[in-house]
C-alpha positions in Angstrom: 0.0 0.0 0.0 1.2 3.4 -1.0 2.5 5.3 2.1 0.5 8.8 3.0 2.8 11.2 4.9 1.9 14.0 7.4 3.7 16.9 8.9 5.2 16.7 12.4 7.1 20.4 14.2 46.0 32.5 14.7 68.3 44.8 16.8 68.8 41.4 15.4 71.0 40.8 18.3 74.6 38.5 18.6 75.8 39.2 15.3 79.6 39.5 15.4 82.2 41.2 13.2 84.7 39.0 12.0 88.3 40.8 11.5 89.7 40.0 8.3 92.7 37.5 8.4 96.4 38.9 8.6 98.5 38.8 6.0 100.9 35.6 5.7 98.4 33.8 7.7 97.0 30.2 7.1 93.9 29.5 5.1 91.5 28.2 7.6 89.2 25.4 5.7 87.0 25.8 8.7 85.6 29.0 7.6 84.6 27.2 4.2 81.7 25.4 4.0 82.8 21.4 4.4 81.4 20.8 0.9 84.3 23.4 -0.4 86.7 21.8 0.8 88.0 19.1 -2.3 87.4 22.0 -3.9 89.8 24.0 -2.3 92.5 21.3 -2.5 92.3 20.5 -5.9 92.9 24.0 -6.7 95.9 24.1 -4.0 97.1 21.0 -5.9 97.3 22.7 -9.3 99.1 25.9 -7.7 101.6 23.5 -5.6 101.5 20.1 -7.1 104.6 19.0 -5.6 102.7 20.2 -1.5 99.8 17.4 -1.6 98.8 14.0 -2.8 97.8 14.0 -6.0 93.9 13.4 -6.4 92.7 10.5 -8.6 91.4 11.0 -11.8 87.2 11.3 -11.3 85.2 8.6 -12.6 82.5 9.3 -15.2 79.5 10.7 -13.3 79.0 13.7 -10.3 81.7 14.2 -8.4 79.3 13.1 -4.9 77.3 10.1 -6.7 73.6 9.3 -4.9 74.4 5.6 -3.9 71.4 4.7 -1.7 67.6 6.2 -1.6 65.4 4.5 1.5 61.8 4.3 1.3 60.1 4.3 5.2 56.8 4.7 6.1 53.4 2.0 7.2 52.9 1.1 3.1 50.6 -1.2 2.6 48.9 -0.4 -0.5 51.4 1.8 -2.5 52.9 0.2 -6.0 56.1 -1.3 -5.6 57.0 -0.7 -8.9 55.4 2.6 -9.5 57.4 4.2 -6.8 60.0 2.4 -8.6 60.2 3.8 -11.8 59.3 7.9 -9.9 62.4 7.2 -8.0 64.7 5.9 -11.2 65.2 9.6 -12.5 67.3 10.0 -9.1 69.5 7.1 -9.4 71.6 8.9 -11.7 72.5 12.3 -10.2 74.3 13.8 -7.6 73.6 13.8 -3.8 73.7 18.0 -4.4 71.5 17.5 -7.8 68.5 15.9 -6.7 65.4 18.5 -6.9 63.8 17.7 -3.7 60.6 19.7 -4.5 60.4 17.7 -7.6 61.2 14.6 -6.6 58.1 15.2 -3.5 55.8 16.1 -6.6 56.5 13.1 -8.4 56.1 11.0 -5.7 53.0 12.8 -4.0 51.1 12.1 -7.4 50.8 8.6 -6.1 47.2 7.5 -5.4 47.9 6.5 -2.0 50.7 8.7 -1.3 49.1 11.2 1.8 52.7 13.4 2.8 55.7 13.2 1.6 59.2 13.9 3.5 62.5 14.4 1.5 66.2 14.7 3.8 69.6 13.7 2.3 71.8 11.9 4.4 75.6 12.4 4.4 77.4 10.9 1.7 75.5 9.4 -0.6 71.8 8.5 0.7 68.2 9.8 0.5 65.6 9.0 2.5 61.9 9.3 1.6 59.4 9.6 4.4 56.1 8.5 3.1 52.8 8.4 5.0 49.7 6.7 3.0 46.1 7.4 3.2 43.7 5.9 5.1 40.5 5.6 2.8 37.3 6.1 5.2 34.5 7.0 2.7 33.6 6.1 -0.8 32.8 9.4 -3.3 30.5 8.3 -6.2 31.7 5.9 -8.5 35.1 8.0 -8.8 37.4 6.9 -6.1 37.7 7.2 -2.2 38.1 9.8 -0.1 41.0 9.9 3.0 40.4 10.8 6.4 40.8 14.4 5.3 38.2 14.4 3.1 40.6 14.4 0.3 39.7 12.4 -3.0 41.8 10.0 -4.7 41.8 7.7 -7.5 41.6 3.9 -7.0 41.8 0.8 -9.9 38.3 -0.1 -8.2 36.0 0.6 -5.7 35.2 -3.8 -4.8 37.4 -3.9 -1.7 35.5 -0.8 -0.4 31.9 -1.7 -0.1 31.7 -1.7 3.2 32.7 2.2 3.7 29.9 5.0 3.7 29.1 5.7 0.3 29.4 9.9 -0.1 28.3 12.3 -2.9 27.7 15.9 -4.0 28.6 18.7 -6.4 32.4 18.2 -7.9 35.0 20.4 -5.2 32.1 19.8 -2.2 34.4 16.3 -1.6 35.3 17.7 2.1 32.2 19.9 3.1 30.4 16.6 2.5 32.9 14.5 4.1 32.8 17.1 7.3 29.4 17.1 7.5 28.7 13.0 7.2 31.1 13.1 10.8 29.2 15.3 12.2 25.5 14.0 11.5 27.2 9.6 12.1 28.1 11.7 15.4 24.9 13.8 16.1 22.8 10.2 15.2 24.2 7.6 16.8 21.3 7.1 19.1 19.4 5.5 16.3 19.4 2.0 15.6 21.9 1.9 12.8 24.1 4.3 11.7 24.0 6.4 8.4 26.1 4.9 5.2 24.9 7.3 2.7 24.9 11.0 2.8 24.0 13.0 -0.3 24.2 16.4 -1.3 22.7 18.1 -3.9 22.9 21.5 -6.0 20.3 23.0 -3.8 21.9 22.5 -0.6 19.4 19.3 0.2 20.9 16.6 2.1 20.0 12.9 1.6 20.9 10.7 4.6 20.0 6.7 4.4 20.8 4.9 7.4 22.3 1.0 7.5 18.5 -0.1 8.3 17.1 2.1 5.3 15.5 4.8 6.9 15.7 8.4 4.3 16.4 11.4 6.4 16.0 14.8 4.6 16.6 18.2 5.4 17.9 21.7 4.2 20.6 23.8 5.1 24.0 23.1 7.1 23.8 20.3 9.2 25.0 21.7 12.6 21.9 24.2 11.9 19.4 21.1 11.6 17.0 20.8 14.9 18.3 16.7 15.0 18.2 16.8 19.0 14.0 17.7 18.3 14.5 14.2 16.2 16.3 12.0 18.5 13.5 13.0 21.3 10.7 12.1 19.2 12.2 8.8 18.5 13.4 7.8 22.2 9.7 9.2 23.3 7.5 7.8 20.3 9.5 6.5 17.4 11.5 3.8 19.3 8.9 0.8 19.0 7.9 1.7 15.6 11.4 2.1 13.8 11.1 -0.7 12.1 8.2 0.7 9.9 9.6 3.8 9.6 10.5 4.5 5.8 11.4 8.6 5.8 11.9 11.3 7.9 11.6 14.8 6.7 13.2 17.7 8.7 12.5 20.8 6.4 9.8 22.3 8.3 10.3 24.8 10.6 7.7 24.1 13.5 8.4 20.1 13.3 8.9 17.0 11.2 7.2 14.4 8.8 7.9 11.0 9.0 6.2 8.5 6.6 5.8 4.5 7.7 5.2 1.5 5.4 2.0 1.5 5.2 0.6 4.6 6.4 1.7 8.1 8.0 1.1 9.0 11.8 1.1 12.3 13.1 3.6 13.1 15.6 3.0 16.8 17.6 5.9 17.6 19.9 3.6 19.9 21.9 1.8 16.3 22.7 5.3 15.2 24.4 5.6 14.5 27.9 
């Protein structure tokens, strides 16, 4: 039978001068940076070749070769051999050469890649930090989104069923996101928890909980009366949830909710 439904209500100071070095005096390599130093000796050895060793002749390649890149980090879901083959550009420079912005790029354009964290290691290492997402809802049919509500792409959605299934207007990803923890929070006193949450162009959200219950309303969702919900359904609602097919929260001086097979009238001036 076709359900009828009713309305409810955020001096530099210390600096020093340095005097300049007396005439005659020893060159200090201290005062150079460390990295200078071969520098500095290979150019004292062609002045006075006879006053040091004589350095080797340089193999092909930069004069501090990267030897070593380490990949840390919880990964449990990241591509062996995609991160592979964005870390193969490195294995042929320098440990000065390597464009850590670019290299973070690179490997931040990863699916599951959440942060990235780039330090060189004295002589010849680099160490990549990587932290991966946690998925905790599903977006569509696109991809997932992470516990920031940021969306990524996925080669299929199968493993996932089992997370809340999110949607909305394309860039609302983390407005949605925010407001499906706030209403799971705001309705946990009902019987099963919410696993859909849909926004539209209108501003209209969709909510279906686990037990299929539709709850509508307009609006931003910490601005929707729910407490005026929760008390109608500990006071009247409670033994009748299971026929309970819709709720509608877009009225100002109540609610309508709509049953199986017919419509009751709920008045919260009637509460006790």
């Amino acid at each position: 039978m076709a359900s009828r439904q009713r309305r409810f209500r955020k001096p530099v100071t210390g600096a020093s001068r340095v005097a300049p070095a007396a005439v005659g005096s020893p060159m200090r390599l201290s005062r150079y940076r460390w990295w200078l130093a071969p520098l500095v000796l290979v150019a004292l050895g062609a002045l006075l070749p006879g006053a040091l060793v004589a350095v080797p002749e340089m193999p092909e390649g930069p004069l501090f070769p990267l030897r070593k890149v380490e990949v840390t980090g919880d990964l449990q879901r990241l591509d062996p051999q995609q991160l592979r083959s964005r870390l193969l550009p490195e294995a042929v420079v320098g440990f000065f050469d390597v464009d850590v912005r670019q290299l973070r790029e690179r490997v931040s354009d990863m699916s599951w890649v959440g942060r990235v964290q780039i330090t060189r290691q004295w002589p010849d290492e680099l160490i990549i930090t990587i932290t991966e997402r946690e998925p905790a809802a599903r977006w569509r049919s696109q991809g997932l989104l992470d516990t920031e509500g940021q969306l990524f792409l996925v080669d299929t959605l199968l493993d996932y069923s089992a997370l809340p299934l999110l949607s909305g207007p394309d860039g609302s990803e983390q407005k949605v996101y925010a407001g499906y923890q706030f209403l799971r929070n705001a309705l946990m006193q009902l019987p099963q928890p919410i696993n859909e949450v849909a926004l539209d162009s209108r501003g209209v959200w969709r909510l279906r909980t686990v037990d299929g219950v539709m709850i509508t309303f307009r609006g931003e969702p910490d601005n929707v009366p729910l407490e005026r919900l929760i008390r109608v359904y500990r006071q009247q609602l409670l033994p009748h949830w299971d026929k309970v097919r819709s709720v509608d929260l877009r009225y100002s001086d109540g609610f309508a909710v709509a049953f199986a097979e017919n419509s009751v009238v709920v008045e919260e001036g009637g509460l006790e």
